[in-house]
C-alpha positions in Angstrom: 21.7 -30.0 -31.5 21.1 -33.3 -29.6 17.1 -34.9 -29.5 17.3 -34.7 -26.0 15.0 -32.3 -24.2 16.7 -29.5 -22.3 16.6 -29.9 -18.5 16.8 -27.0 -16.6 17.1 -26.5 -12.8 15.1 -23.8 -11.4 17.8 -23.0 -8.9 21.4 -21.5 -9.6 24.2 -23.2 -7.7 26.3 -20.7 -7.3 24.3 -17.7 -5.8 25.7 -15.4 -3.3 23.1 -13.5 -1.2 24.8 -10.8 0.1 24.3 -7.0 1.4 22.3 -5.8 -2.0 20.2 -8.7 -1.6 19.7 -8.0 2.1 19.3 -4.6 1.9 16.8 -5.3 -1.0 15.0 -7.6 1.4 14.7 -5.0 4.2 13.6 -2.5 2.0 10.8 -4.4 0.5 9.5 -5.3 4.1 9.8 -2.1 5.1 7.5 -0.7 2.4 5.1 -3.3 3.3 4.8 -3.2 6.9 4.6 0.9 6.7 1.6 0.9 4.1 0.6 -2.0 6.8 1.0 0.2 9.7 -1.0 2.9 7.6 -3.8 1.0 6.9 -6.2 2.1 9.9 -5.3 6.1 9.3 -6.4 5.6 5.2 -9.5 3.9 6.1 -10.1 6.4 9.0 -9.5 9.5 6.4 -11.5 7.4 3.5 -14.7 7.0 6.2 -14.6 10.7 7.4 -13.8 12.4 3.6 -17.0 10.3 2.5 -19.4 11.3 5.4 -18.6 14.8 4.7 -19.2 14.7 1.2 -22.3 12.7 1.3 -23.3 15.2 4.2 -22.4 18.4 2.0 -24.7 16.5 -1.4 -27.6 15.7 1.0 -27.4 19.4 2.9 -27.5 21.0 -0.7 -30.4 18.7 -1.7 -32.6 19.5 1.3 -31.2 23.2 0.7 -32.8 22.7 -2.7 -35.8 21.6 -2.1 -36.9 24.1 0.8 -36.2 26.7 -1.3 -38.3 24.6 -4.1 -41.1 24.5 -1.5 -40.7 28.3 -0.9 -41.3 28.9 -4.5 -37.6 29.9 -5.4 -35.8 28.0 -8.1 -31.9 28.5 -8.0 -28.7 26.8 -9.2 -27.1 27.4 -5.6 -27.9 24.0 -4.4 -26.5 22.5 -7.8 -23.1 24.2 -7.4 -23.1 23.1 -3.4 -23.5 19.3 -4.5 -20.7 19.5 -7.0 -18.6 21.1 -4.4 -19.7 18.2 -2.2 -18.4 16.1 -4.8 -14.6 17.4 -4.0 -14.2 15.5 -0.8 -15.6 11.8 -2.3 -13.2 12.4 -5.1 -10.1 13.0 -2.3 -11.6 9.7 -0.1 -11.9 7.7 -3.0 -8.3 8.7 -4.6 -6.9 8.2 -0.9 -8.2 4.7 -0.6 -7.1 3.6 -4.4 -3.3 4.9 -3.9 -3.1 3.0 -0.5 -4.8 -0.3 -2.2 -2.6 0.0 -5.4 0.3 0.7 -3.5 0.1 -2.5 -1.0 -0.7 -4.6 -4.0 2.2 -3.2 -5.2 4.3 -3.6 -2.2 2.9 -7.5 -1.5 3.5 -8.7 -4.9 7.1 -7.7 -4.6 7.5 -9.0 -1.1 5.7 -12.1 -2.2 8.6 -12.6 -5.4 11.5 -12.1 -2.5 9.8 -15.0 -0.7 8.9 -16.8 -3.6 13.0 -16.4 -4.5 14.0 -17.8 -1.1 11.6 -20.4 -0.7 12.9 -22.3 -3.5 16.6 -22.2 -1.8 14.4 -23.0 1.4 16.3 -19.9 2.8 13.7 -18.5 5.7 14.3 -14.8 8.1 12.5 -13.3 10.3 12.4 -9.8 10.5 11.8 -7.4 13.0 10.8 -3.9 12.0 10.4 -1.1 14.8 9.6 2.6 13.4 10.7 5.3 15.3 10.0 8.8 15.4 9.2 11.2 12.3 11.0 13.7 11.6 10.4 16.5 8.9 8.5 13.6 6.9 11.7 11.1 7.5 10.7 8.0 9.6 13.8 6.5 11.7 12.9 2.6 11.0 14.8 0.3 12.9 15.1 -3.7 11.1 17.0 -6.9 12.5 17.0 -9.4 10.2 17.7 -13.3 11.0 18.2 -15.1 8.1 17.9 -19.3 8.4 19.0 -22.4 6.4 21.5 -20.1 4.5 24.3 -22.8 3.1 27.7 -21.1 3.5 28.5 -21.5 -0.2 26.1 -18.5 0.0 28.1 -16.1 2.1 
């Protein structure tokens, strides 16, 4: 043990980015740019689920209250709005997996870059999706790294 205060580098000098990495690096922009892509449907199918549930709660309401005004008192309208509650519970789950699953997919895109900003290693990326089939998307990715030293290779 010496008095002297550690220093440490934040950088390793001898780090090889190869095909994991890359790979790694296309997958994690892949992820981001689909739930990206996504983003309009979610909100589309959040709007809709929430207009038909508020729609089914005020139905059963008015529902309720003719009947109120026609002198009949039933638990029909009660069991409506609690089915109307069904399709807020679907839009508001839908919108809260996509949120929580972009956060999800930024802050790991966002370490990646963080990673390579401090070698002041930069890419661009290019990601086309193809057709879907069966549930598999055909994603197609070109990836141009720059400033890469070629200790790194």
């Amino acid at each position: 043990m010496t008095e002297r205060k550690p220093a440490f580098n934040r950088t390793c000098t001898k780090i090889s980015l190869g095909t994991k990495f890359e790979d790694q690096l296309k997958d994690v922009n892949i992820n981001y740019a689909k739930l990206q892509k996504d983003r309009a449907i979610t909100y589309t199918y959040f709007v809709v689920f929430l207009l038909i549930g508020i729609a089914v709660i005020a139905g059963a309401f008015l529902f309720g209250k003719y009947i109120y005004d026609k002198g009949v008192i039933s638990t029909v309208p009660l069991i409506i709005m609690a089915v109307g509650l069904a399709p807020l519970g679907l839009a508001i789950g839908t919108l809260n997996k996509h949120l929580e699953n972009r956060k999800a997919a930024k802050l790991k895109k966002d370490r990646i870059d963080a990673v390579l900003a401090l070698y002041r290693i930069a890419y661009d990326i290019n990601i086309q999706f193809g057709a879907s089939y069966h549930g598999k998307q055909e994603v197609y990715v070109d990836l141009q790294t720059k400033n890469l030293p070629k200790t790194h290779l």
